[in-house]
Biopython code that builds the backbone (N, CA, C, O; Angstrom):
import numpy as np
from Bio.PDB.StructureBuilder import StructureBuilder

atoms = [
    (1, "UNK", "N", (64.865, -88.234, -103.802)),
    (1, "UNK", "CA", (64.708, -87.982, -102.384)),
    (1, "UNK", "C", (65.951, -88.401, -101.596)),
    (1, "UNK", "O", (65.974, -87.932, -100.458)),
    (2, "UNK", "N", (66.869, -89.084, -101.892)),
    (2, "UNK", "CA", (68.078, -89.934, -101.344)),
    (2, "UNK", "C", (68.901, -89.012, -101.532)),
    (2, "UNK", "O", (69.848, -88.762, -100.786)),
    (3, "UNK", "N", (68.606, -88.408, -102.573)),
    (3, "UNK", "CA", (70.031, -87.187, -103.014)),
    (3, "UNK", "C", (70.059, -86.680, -101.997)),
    (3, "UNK", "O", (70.928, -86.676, -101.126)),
    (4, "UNK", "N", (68.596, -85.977, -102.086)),
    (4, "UNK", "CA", (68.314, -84.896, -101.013)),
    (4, "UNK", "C", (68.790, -84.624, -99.557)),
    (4, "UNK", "O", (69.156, -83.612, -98.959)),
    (5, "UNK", "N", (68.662, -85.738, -99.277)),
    (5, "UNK", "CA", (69.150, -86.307, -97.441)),
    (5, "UNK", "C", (70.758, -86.466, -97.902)),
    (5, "UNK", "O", (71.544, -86.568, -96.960)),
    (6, "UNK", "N", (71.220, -86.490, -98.999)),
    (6, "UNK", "CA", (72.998, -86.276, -98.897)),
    (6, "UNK", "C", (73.039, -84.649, -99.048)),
    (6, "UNK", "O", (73.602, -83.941, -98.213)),
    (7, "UNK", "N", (72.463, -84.202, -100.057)),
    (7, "UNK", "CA", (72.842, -82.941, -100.016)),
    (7, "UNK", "C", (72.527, -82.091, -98.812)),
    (7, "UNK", "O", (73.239, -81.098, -98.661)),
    (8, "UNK", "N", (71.516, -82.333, -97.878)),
    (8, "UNK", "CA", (71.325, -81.832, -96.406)),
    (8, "UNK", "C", (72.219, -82.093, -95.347)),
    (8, "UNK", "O", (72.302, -81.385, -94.343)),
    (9, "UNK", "N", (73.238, -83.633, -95.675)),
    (9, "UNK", "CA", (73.960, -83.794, -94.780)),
    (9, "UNK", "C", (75.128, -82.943, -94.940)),
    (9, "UNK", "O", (75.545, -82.205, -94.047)),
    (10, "UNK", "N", (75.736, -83.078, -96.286)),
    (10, "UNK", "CA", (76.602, -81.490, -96.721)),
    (10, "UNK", "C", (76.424, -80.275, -96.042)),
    (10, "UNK", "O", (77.285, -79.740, -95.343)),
    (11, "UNK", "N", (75.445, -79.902, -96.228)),
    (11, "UNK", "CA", (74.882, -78.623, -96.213)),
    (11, "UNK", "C", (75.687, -78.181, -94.740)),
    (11, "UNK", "O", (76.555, -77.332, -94.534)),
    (12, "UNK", "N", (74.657, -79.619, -93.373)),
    (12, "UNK", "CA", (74.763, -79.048, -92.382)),
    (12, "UNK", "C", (76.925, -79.609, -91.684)),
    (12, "UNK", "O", (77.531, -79.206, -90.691)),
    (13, "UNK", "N", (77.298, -80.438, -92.605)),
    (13, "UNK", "CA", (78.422, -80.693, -92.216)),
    (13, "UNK", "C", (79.528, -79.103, -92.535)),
    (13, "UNK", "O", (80.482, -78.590, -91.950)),
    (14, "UNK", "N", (78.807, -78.820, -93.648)),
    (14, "UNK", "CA", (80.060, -77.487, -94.085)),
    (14, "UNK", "C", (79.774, -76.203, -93.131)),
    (14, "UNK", "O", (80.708, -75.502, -92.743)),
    (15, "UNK", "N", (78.210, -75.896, -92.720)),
    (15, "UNK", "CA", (77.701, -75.114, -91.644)),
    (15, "UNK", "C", (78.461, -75.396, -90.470)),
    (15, "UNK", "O", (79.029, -74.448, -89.928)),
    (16, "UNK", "N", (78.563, -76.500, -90.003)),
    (16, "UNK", "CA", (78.937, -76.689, -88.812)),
    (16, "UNK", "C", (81.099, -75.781, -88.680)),
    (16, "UNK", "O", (81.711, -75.458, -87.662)),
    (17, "UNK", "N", (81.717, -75.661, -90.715)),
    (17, "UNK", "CA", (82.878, -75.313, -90.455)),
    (17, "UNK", "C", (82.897, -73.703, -90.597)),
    (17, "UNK", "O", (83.838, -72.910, -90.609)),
    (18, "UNK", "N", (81.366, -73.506, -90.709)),
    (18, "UNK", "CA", (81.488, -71.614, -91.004)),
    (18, "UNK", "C", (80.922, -70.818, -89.737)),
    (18, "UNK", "O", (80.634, -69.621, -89.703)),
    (19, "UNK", "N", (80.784, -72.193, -88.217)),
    (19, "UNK", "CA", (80.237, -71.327, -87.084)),
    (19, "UNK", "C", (81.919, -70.906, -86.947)),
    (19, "UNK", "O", (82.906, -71.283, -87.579)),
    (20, "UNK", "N", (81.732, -69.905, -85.766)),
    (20, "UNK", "CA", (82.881, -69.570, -85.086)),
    (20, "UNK", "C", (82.944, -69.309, -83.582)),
    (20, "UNK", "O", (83.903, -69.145, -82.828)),
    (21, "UNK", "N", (81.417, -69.324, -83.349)),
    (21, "UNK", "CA", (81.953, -68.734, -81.673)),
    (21, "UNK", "C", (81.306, -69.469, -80.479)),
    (21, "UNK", "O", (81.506, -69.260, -79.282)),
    (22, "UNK", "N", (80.385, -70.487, -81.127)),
    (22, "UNK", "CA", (79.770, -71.430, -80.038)),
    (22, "UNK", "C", (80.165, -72.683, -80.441)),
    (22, "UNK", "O", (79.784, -73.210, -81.486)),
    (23, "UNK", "N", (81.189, -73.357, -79.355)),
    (23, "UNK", "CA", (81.276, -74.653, -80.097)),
    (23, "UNK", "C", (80.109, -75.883, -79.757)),
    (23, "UNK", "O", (80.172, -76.882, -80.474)),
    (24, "UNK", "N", (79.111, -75.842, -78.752)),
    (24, "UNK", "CA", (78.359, -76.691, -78.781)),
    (24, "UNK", "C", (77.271, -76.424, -80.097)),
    (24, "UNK", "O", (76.452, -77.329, -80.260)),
    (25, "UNK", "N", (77.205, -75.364, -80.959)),
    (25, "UNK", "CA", (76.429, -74.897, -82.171)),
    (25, "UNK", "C", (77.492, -75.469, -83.187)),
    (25, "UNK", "O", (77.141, -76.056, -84.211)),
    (26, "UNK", "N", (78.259, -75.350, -82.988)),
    (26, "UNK", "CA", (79.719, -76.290, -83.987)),
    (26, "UNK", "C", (79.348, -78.104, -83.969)),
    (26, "UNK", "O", (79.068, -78.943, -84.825)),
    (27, "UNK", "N", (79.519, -78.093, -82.631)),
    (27, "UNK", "CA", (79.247, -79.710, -82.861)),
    (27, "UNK", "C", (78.235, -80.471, -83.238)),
    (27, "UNK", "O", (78.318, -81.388, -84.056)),
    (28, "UNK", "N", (76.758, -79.945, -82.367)),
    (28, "UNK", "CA", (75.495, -80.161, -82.598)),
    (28, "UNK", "C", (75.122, -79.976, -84.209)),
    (28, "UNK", "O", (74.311, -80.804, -84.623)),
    (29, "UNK", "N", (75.475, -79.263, -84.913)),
    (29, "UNK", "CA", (75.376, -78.935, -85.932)),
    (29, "UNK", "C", (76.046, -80.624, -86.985)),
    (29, "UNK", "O", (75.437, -81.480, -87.628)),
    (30, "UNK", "N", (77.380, -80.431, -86.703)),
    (30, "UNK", "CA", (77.837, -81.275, -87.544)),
    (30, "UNK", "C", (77.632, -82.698, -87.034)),
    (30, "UNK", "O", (78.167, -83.596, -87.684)),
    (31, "UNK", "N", (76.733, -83.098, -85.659)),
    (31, "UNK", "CA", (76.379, -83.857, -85.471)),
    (31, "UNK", "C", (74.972, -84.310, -86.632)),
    (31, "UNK", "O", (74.639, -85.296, -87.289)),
    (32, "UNK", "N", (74.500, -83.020, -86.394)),
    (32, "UNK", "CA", (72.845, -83.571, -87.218)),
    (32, "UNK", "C", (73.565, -83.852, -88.816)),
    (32, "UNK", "O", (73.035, -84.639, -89.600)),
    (33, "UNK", "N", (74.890, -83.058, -89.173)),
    (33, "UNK", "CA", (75.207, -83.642, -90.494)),
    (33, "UNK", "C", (75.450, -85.372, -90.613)),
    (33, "UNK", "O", (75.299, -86.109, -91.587)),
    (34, "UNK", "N", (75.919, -85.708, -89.105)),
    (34, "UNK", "CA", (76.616, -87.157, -89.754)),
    (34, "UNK", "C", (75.557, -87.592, -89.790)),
    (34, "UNK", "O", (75.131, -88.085, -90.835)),
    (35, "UNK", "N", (74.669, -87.531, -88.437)),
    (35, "UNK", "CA", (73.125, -88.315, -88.791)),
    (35, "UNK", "C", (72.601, -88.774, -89.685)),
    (35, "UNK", "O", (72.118, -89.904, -89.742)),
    (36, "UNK", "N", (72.627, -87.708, -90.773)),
    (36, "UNK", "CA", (71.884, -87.390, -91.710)),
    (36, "UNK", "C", (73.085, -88.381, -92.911)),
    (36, "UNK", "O", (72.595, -88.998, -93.856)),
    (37, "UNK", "N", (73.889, -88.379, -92.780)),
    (37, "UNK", "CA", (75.137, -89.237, -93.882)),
    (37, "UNK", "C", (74.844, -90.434, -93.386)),
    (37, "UNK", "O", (74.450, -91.204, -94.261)),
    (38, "UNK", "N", (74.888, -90.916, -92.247)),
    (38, "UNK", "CA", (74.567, -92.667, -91.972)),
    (38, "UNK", "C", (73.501, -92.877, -92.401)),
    (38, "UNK", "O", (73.538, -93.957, -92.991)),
    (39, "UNK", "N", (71.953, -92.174, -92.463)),
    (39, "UNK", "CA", (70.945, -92.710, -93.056)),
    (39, "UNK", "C", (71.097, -92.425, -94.569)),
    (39, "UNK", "O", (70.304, -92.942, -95.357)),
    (40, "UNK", "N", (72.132, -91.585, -95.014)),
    (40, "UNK", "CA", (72.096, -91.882, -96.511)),
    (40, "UNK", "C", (72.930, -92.959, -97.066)),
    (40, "UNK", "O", (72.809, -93.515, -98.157)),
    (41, "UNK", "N", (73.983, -93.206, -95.940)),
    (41, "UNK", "CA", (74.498, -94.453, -96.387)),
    (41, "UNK", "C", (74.043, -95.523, -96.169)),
    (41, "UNK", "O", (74.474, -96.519, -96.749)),
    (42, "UNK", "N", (73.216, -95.564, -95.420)),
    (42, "UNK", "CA", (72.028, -97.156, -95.416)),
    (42, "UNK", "C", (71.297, -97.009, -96.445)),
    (42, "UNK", "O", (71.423, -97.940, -97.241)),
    (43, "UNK", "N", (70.399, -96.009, -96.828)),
    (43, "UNK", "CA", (69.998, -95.656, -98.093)),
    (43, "UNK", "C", (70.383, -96.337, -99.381)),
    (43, "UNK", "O", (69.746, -97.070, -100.137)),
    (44, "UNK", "N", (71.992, -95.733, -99.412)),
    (44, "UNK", "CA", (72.730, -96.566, -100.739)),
    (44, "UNK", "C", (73.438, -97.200, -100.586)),
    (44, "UNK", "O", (74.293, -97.479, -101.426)),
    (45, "UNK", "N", (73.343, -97.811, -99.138)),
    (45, "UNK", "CA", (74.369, -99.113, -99.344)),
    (45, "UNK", "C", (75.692, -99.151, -99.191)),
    (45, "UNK", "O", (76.453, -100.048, -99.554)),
    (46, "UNK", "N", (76.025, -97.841, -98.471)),
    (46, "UNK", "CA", (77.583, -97.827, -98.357)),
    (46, "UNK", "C", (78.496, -97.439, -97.033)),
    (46, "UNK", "O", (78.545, -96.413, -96.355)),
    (47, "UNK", "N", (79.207, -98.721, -96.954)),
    (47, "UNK", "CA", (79.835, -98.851, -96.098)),
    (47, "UNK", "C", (80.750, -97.242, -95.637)),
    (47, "UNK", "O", (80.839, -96.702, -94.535)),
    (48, "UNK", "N", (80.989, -97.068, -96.201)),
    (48, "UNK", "CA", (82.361, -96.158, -96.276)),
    (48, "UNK", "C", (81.904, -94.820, -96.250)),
    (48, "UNK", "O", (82.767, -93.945, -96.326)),
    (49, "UNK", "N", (80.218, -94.349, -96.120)),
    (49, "UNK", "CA", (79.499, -93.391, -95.593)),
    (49, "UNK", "C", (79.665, -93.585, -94.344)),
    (49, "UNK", "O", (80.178, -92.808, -93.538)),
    (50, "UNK", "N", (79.048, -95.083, -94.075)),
    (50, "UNK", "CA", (78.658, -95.446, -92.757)),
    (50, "UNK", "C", (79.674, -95.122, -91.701)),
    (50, "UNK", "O", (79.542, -94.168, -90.935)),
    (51, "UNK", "N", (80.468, -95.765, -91.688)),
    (51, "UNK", "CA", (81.434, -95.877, -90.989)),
    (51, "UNK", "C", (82.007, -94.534, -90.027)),
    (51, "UNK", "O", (81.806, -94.383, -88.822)),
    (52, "UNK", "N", (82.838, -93.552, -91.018)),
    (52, "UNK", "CA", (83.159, -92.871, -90.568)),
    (52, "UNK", "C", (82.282, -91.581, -89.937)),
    (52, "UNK", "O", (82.741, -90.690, -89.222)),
    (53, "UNK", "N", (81.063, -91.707, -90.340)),
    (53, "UNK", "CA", (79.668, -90.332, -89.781)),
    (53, "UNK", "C", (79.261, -90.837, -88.837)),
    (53, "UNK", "O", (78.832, -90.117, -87.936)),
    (54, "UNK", "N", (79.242, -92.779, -88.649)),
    (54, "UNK", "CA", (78.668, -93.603, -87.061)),
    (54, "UNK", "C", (79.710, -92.989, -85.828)),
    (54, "UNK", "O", (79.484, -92.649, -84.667)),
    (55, "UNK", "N", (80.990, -93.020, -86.682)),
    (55, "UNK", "CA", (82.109, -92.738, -85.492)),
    (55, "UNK", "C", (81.887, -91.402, -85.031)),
    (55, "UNK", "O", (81.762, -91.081, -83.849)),
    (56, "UNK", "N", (81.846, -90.683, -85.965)),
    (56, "UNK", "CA", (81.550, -89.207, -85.583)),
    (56, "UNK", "C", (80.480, -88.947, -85.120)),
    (56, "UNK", "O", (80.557, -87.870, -84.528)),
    (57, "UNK", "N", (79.086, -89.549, -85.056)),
    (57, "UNK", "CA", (77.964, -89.144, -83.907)),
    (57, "UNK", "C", (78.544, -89.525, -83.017)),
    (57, "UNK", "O", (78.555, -88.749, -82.061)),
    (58, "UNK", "N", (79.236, -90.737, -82.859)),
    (58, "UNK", "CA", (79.733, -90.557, -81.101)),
    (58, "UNK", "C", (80.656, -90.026, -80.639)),
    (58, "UNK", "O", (81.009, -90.097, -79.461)),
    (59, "UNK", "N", (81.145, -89.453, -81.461)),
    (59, "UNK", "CA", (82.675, -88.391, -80.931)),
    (59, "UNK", "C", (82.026, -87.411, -79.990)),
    (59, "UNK", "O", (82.147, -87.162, -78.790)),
    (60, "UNK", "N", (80.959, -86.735, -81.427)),
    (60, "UNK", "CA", (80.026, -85.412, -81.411)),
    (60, "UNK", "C", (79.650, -85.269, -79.941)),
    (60, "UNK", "O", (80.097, -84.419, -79.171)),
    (61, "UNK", "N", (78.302, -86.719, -79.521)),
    (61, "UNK", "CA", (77.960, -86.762, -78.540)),
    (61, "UNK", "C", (78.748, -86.833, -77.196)),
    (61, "UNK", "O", (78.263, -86.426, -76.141)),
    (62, "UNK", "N", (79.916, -87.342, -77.294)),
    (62, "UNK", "CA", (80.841, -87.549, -76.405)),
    (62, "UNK", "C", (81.056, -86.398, -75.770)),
    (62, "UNK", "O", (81.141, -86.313, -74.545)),
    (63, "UNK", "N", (81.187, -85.156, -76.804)),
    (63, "UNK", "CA", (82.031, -83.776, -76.570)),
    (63, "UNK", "C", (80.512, -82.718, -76.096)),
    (63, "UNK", "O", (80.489, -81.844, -75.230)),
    (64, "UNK", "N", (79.684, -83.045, -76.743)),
    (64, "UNK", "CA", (78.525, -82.146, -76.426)),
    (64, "UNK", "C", (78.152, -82.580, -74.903)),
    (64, "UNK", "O", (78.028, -81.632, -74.127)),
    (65, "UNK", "N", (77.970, -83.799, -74.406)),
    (65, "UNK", "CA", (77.873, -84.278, -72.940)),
    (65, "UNK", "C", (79.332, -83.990, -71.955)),
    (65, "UNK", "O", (79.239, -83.665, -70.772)),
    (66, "UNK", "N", (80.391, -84.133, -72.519)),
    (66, "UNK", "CA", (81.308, -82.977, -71.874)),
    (66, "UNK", "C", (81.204, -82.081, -71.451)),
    (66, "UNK", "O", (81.091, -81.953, -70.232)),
    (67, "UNK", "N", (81.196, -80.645, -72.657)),
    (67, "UNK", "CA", (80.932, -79.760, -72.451)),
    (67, "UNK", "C", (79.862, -79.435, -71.800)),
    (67, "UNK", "O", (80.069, -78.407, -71.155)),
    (68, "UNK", "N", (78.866, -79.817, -71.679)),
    (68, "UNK", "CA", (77.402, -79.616, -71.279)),
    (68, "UNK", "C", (77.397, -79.554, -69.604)),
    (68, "UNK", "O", (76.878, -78.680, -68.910)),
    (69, "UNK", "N", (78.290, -81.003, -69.067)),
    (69, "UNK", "CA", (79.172, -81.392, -67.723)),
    (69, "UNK", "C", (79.622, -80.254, -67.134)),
    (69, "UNK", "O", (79.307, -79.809, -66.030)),
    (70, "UNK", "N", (80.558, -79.705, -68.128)),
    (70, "UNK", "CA", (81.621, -78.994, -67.700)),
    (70, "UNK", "C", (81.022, -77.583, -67.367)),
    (70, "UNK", "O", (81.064, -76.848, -66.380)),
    (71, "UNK", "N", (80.372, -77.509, -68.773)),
    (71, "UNK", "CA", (79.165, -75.878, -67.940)),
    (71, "UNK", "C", (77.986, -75.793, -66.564)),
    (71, "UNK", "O", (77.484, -74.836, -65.975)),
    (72, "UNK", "N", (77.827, -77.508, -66.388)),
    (72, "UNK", "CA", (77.250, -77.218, -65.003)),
    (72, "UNK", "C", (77.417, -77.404, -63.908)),
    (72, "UNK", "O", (76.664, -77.172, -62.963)),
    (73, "UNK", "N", (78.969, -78.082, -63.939)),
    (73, "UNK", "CA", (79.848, -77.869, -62.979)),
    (73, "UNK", "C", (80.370, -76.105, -62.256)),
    (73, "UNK", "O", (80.637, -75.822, -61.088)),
    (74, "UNK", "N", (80.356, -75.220, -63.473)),
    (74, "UNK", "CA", (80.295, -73.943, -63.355)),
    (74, "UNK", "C", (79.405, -72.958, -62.369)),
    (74, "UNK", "O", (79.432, -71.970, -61.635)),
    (75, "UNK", "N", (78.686, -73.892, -62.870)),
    (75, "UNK", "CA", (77.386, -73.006, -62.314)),
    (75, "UNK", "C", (77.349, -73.360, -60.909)),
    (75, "UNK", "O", (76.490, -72.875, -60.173)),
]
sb = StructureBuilder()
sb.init_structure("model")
sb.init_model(0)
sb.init_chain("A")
sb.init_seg("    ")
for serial, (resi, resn, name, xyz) in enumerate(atoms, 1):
    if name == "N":
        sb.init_residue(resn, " ", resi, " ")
    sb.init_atom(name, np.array(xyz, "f"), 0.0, 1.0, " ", f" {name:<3s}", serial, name[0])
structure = sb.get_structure()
């Protein structure tokens, strides 16, 4: 079952490099991948999952609340 939640975080991290034309579907996407990598690295115990997928949900979120800003400033 541990595999599983790595191989889903794959899945949706490589999805997130085959969108092309919405980038909040780009980010959101490879957001739910890191998600999904920090709870597999608590899972097994590893730092060096952790780390860099924690940094990247908050990049993710950073840029999705940007953009999100920036489109309703538009409006």
């Amino acid at each position: 079952m541990i595999d599983l939640i790595g191989y889903v975080a794959s899945f949706f991290v490589v999805l997130s490099f085959l969108i092309k034309d919405n980038i909040l579907y780009i980010r959101f996407t490879n957001l739910v991948g890191c998600i999904l990598f920090v709870i597999y690295g608590f899972l097994i115990d590893s730092i060096p999952i952790i780390l860099p997928n924690a940094f990247l949900v908050f990049v993710q979120v950073f840029y999705i609340l940007k953009k999100n800003k920036e489109n309703q400033n538009k409006k």
